[in-house]
C-alpha positions, 0 to 999 in steps of 0.5 A: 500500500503507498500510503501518502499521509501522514507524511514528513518532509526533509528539506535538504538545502536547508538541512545542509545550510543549516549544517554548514553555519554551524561547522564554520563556527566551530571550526574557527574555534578548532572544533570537529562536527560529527552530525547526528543522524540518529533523528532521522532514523539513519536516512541516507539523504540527511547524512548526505546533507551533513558531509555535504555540510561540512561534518566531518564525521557521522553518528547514529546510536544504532548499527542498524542505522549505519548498515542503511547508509553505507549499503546507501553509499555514504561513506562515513566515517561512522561512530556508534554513540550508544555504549555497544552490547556486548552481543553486538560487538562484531557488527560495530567492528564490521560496520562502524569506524569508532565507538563510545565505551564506558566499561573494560570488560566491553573493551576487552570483548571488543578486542577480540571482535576486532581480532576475530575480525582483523580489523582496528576499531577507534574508541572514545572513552566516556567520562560522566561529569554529572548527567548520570548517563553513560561515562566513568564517575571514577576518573581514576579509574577512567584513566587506568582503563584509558592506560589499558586500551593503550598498552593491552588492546593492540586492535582498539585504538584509544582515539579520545574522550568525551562527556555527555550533558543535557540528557538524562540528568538535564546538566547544563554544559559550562566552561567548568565542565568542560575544563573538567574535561580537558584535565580529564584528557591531560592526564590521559596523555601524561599517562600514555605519553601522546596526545589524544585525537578527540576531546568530544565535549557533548551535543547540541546543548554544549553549541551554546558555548561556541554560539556564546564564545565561551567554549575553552580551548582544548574541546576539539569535536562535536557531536551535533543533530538536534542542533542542526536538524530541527534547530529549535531546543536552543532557540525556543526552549532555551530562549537564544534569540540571537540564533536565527541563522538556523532554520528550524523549518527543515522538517514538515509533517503533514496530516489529513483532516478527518472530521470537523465539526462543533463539540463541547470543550469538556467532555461530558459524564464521568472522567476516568483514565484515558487509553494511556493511564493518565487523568487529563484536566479539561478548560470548559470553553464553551462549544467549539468547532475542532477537527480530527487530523490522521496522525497519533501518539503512534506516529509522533511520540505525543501527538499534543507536541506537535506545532500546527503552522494553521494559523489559529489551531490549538492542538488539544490532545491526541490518542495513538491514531489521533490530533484533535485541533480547536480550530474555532479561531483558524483564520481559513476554513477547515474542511474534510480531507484537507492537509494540515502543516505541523512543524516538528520538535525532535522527539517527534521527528524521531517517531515519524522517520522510524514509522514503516508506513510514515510517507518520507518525501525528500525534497532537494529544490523546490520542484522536485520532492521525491519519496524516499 
């Protein structure tokens, strides 16, 4: 079945323009982009768009994601951002060129992947400065197994290290922290007496200190999606207004309109749980005209984060099939089967591109979207 809607666009020009204002800051201050695909569930097209942008490097927390884009003839290279199964360590030495790793037995395994395989595989060993994700809390401990991939694991190549902020634990990246990271680096050094390639200090929520110019010397990759495909975390969540030279209109996604009509604001008779556990509250505006629009929870993660561009609509609330719209103060009439715009946050972007039944259109210039 060729299912036209729902639908979600990708805007590659304005993808790589996006890409190549970001590169070009950080490579004035000697930093190394490495453009994160994983939002877009490892399309081709988009990794593309970040080489052609400039990146220098792409990654993804998926191998599945890798094999797609290499099978499509994007070359790479490819660093693996989840910390690897141990299950799946000779398919991250098969496809991908780096890795993030946090444990020494997962090193050792994968040495003798790489050794299994005759290959060499690059790792950045991650440490964590309060996120609480993935990384050595013990930087003693760090630098040993940093010592140990050096000295022990002639198939894994210690390329650096890196910190993740701004996830899990929601942990601002500042200077200090990134200083934390470069003494981190220094004794790595010291120990195994030569400079280390990488210090990757984070995604896009670190941007914002070479955005600021207050990023220190010595962080020298990183690894950016949001950042550059949606653009829209940093300028509207965290107010940098100055920012605007990232268009956070690269991806569209579209929905048919299912019904319209006229309906109390609140529901009537007794509320209980809706279909996912949760008791909602309710505004009682009166009666208003709303439309149900063919696209869920199921499609986009939360159907209520969704941004219409009609002008006037309110996104309500949605089920697993559903958005429903107040659209009493659209500004243009709204009948069945019309396409309604929405613009799109991360999370949701990640929802649709991962939908086998998500019409991908990819749209290269202005006259001419293909399905991807």
């Amino acid at each position: 079945m060729n299912r036209q809607y729902p639908q979600l666009e990708i805007n590659l020009p304005k993808l790589r323009r996006n890409t190549r204002e970001v590169v070009s800051r950080c490579q004035a201050v000697g930093i190394h982009v490495c453009g994160v695909m994983k939002g877009t569930n490892g399309h081709p097209a988009v990794a593309r768009a970040f080489l052609d942008g400039g990146a220098s490097e792409l990654a993804t927390s998926r191998v599945e994601q890798v094999i797609r884009c290499r099978e499509a003839g994007v070359p790479g290279p490819y660093l693996l951002l989840r910390i690897p199964m141990l299950s799946e360590l000779e398919e991250v030495v098969r496809w991908c060129d780096s890795s993030v790793q946090s444990e020494l037995a997962t090193l050792d395994a994968l040495e003798a992947a790489c050794v299994k395989l005759n290959k060499t595989h690059r790792v950045i060993v991650m440490a964590d400065l309060g996120d609480l994700r993935e990384g050595f809390w013990d930087k003693n401990e760090m630098v040993d197994v940093c010592a140990h991939v050096e000295r022990d694991l002639p198939h894994v190549h210690l390329a650096g290290i890196g910190v993740n902020l701004g996830c899990y634990g929601s942990i601002q990246p500042t200077p200090d922290k990134m200083e934390d990271l470069i003494a981190i680096a220094r004794q790595v050094e010291e120990r195994i007496g030569r400079k280390l390639e990488v210090i990757s200090g984070g995604a896009t929520s670190s941007y914002t200190l070479v955005h600021w110019g207050t990023m220190p010397k010595g962080i020298n990759h990183l690894r950016i999606g949001e950042g550059i495909l949606n653009a829209k975390d940093l300028q509207i969540d965290w107010g940098i207004h100055d920012m605007d030279y990232l268009a956070m209109d690269a991806f569209t996604i579209r929905a048919q309109v299912l019904e319209v009509k006229t309906k109390p604001s609140h529901p009537v008779g007794t509320i209980a749980m809706d279909a996912f556990c949760r008791v909602p509250t309710y505004e009682d505006r009166g009666m208003r005209k709303r439309c149900l629009v063919g696209i869920g929870h199921s499609d986009v993660g939360d159907a209520a984060r969704l941004i219409p561009r009609l002008e006037g609509a309110e996104v309500l609330g949605g089920s697993s099939d559903h958005c429903i719209l107040d659209i009493e103060n659209c500004t243009q009439e709204v009948h069945v089967g019309d396409i309604v715009e929405f613009s799109v946050i991360y999370s949701a972007m990640m929802y649709a591109a991962a939908r086998d039944d998500m019409n991908i259109i990819v749209v290269d210039d202005a006259r001419s979207p293909r399905e991807s």
